[in-house]
N, C-alpha and C positions, 0 to 999 in steps of 0.2 A: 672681491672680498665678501659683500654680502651676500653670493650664491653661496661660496664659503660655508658659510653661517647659514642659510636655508638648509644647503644639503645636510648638513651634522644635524643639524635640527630636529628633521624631516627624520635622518634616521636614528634619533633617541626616541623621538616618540614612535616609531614603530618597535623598536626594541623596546619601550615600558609596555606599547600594550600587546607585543608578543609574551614577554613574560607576566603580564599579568591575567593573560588567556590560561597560560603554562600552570598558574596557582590553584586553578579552579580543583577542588576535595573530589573527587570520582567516585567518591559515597555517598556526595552529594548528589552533584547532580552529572547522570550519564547523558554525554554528547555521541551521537551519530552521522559523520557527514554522510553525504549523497558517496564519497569515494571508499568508506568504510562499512558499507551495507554491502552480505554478501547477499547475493542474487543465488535460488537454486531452481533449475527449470523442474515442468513434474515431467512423471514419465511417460506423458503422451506429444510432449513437446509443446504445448499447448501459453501457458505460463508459465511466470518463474517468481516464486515467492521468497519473502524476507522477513523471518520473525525478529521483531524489534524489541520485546517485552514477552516473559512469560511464554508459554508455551501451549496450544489450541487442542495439545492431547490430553493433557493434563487440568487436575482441577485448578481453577482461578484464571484470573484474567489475564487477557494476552493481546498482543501488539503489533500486526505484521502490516505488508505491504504487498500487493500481488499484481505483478506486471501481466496486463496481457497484451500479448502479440498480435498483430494485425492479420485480419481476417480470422482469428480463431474462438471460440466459443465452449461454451461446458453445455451439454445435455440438460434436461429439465431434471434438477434435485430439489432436495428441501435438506436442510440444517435442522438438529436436532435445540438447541437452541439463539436467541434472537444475535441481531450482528447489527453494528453500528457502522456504516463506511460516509469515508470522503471521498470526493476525485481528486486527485491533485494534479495530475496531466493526460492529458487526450480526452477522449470520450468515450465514456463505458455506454455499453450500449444494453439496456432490460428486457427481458420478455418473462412474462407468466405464464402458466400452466403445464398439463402435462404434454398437452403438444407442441413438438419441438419446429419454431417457423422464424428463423432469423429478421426475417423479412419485417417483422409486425414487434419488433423492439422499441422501445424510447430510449432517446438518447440521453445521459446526463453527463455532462459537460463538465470540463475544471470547473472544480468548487463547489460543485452538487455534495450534497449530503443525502446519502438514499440509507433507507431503515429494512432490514430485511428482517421479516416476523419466523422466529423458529415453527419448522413441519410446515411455511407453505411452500410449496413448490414455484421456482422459478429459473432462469436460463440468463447467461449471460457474457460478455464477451466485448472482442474490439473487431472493429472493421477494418477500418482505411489507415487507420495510426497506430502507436500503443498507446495503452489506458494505464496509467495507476494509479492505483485505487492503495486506501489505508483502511484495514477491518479491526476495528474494538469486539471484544466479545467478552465470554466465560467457559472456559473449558471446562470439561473436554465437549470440543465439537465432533460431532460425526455428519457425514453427507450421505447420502441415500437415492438413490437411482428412482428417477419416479417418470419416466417418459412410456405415453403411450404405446402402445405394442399394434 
């Protein structure tokens, strides 16, 4: 009889606090799980980003998420203006300047915070794992081709 009474139990309070998950205003506050984020790859195959907030072409600030794949990397560019990132899984890996050398990257780690300053030039990417990474900014951003010739 008392598992009885655990189990009923057990399952009221999941039913109050599924429905009072259920109540939360959506004007309030927007929730995004990890299974409701669309993922879109670019068209070099390269990554695949998810805008979470606001929009990177557009003026005001914006919210995404950009997977990258392992062993892949971007060209030395520079951002038009500055970009605020997290790691939040794998290891993104950095390099500076306009020559493009995988090799000579630092690595920052889940939970690094790295600050990229708009118009410098830098490269970047995953190795061995995926990275992703979460970018704050202020649109519109533009990216700019800056690798040595």
């Amino acid at each position: 009889m008392r598992l009885l009474i655990c189990c009923v139990a057990f399952a009221l309070v999941g039913s109050v606090i599924c429905n009072v998950q259920a109540d939360i205003n959506p004007h309030a506050v927007e929730i995004k799980t990890p299974q409701t984020i669309k993922w879109v790859r670019n068209k070099e195959g390269t990554s695949e980003r998810a805008v979470l907030f606001g929009d990177p072409d557009k003026p005001g600030p914006y919210v995404m998420q950009i997977k990258w794949l392992p062993g892949n990397f971007s060209r030395p560019h520079f951002h038009s203006s500055d970009r605020f990132f997290t790691v939040i899984s794998g290891t993104w890996w950095i390099g500076t300047g306009n020559t493009y050398d995988p090799a000579s990257t630092v690595p920052a780690p889940a939970g690094s915070y790295v600050f990229h300053r708009g118009g410098e030039v830098h490269y970047d990417g995953a190795k061995d794992e995926p990275a992703i990474i979460q970018v704050v900014g202020f649109g519109p951003v533009t990216t700019t081709p800056a690798e040595a010739k």
